[in-house]
C-alpha positions as CSV (number, residue, x, y, z in Angstrom):
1,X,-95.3,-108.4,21.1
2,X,-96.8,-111.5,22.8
3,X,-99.7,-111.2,25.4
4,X,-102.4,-113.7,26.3
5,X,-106.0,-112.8,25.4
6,X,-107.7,-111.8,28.4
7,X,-109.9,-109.4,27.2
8,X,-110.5,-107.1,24.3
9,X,-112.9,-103.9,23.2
10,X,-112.1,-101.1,21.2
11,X,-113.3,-97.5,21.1
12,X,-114.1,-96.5,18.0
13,X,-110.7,-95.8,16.9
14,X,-108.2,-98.1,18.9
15,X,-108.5,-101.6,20.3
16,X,-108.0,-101.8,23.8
17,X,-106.8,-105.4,25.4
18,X,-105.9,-106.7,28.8
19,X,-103.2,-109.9,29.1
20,X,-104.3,-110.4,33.4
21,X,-101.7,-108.3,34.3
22,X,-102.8,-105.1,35.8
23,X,-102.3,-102.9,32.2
24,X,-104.8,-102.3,29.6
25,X,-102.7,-102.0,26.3
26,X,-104.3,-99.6,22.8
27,X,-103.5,-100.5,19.6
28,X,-103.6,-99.7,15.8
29,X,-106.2,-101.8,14.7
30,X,-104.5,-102.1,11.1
31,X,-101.0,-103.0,12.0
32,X,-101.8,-104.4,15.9
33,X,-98.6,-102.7,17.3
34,X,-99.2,-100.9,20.6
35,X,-99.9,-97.2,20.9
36,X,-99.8,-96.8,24.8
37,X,-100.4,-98.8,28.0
38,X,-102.5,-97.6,31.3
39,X,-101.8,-99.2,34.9
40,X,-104.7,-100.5,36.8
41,X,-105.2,-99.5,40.3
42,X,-107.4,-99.1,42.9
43,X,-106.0,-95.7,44.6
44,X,-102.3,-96.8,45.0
45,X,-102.7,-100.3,44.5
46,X,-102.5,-101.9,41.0
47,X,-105.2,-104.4,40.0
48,X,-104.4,-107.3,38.2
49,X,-106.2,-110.2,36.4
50,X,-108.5,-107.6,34.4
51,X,-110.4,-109.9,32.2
52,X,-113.5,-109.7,29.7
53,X,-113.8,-106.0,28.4
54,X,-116.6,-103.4,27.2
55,X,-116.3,-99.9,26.5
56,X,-119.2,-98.3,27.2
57,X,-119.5,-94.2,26.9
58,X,-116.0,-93.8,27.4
59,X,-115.0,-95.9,30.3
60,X,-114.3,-99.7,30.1
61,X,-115.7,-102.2,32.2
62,X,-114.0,-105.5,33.3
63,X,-114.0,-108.3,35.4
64,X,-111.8,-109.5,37.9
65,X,-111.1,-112.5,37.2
66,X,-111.2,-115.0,40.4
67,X,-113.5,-112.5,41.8
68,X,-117.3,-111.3,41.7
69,X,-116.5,-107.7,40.9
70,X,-116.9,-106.0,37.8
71,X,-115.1,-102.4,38.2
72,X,-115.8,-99.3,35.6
73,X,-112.2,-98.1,34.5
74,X,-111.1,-94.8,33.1
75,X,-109.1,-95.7,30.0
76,X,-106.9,-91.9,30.1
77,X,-105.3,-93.1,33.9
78,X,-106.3,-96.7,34.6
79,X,-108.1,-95.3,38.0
80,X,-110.9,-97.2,38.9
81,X,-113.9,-95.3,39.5
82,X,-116.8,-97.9,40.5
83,X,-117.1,-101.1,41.4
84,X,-119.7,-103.5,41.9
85,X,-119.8,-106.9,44.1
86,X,-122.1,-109.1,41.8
87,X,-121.6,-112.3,44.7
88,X,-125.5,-111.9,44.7
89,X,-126.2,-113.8,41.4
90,X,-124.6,-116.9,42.7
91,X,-128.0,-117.3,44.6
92,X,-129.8,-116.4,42.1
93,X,-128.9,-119.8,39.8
94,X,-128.9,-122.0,43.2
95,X,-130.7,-125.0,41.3
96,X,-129.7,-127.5,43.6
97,X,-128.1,-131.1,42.4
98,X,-129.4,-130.4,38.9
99,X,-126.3,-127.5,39.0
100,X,-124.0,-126.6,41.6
101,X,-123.2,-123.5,40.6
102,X,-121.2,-122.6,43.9
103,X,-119.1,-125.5,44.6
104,X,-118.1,-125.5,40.7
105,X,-114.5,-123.7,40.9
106,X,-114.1,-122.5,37.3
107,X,-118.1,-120.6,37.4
108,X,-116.7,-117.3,37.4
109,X,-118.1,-114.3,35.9
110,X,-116.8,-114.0,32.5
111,X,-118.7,-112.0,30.2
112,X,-120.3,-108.4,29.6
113,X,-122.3,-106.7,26.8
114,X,-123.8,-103.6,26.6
115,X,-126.9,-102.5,25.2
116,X,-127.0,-98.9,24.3
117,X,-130.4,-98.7,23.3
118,X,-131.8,-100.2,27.0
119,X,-128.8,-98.7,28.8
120,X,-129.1,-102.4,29.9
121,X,-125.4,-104.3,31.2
122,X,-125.7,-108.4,30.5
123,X,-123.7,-110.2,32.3
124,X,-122.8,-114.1,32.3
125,X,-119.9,-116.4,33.2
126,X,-118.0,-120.0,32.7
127,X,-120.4,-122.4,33.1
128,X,-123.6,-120.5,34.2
129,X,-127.2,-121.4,33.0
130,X,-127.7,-117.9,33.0
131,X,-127.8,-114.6,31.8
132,X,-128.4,-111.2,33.7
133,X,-129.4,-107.9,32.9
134,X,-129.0,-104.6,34.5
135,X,-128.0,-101.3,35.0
136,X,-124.8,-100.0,36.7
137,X,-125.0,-97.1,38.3
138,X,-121.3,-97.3,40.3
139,X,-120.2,-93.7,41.5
C-alpha cells in the first residue's frame, strides 16, 4: 500500500493515518498492513484533506487542511461530530511587518497535542510564532 503522510495517531492498539483524502485508514502496528478504512463526512458530504491527527478519549481530532477548522471525528463511522472555526488566532499573532502572519499562504494550522492531565488542546501551525492552548468543548 502507498499513501502520503498526512496525518497519524494511534489508539492504543491500532495506528490510525489520514493520506488528504477523505478516509482515515487502521493498521497493525507490527506488520503496517491495513485493518479497515472509515469515510469522512460531514452529514452526506465526505470531507477531504484531513490532516494532523490526535486521538483523544476515543474520538480523533484533525485539521482541515487549507482551512481554520479542526473537527472531532468518530473513528467507528467517520461522522463528524464537532467542529470548531479557530479563524480567531490569526488575530491573535497579528505582529505587524515583523510577521505577516495573514498574507503568508502556507501559515495554516498544522498541529494538535493533547494534554490529558490539563484536559488542555495545543494547537500550532506552518510558520506561526505561536502556540495555543485550550479546551474543546464541540457538541
Amino acid at each position: 500500500n502507498t499513501h502520503e503522510g498526512w496525518g497519524l495517531t494511534n489508539d492504543g492498539h491500532q495506528l490510525i493515518f489520514g493520506d488528504g483524502s477523505p478516509h482515515l485508514y487502521f493498521a497493525d502496528p507490527e506488520d503496517f498492513h491495513i485493518t479497515g478504512t472509515v469515510t469522512v463526512r460531514r452529514l452526506n458530504r465526505s470531507v477531504d484533506n484531513i490532516n494532523e491527527l490526535e486521538y483523544v478519549d476515543g474520538k480523533v481530532y484533525a485539521n482541515i487542511w487549507l482551512t481554520r477548522d479542526i473537527v472531532r471525528i468518530d473513528p467507528k463511522n467517520g461522522c463528524v461530530e464537532a467542529e470548531a472555526e479557530l479563524g480567531s488566532l490569526w488575530s491573535e499573532m497579528d505582529l505587524g511587518q515583523q510577521y505577516e502572519i495573514n498574507s503568508n499562504a502556507d501559515a495554516v494550522l498544522n498541529g494538535i497535542a493533547y494534554d490529558p492531565q490539563q484536559k488542555l488542546f495545543y494547537v500550532t501551525g506552518k510558520d506561526w510564532p505561536m502556540i495555543f492552548a485550550g479546551h474543546f468543548t464541540g457538541g
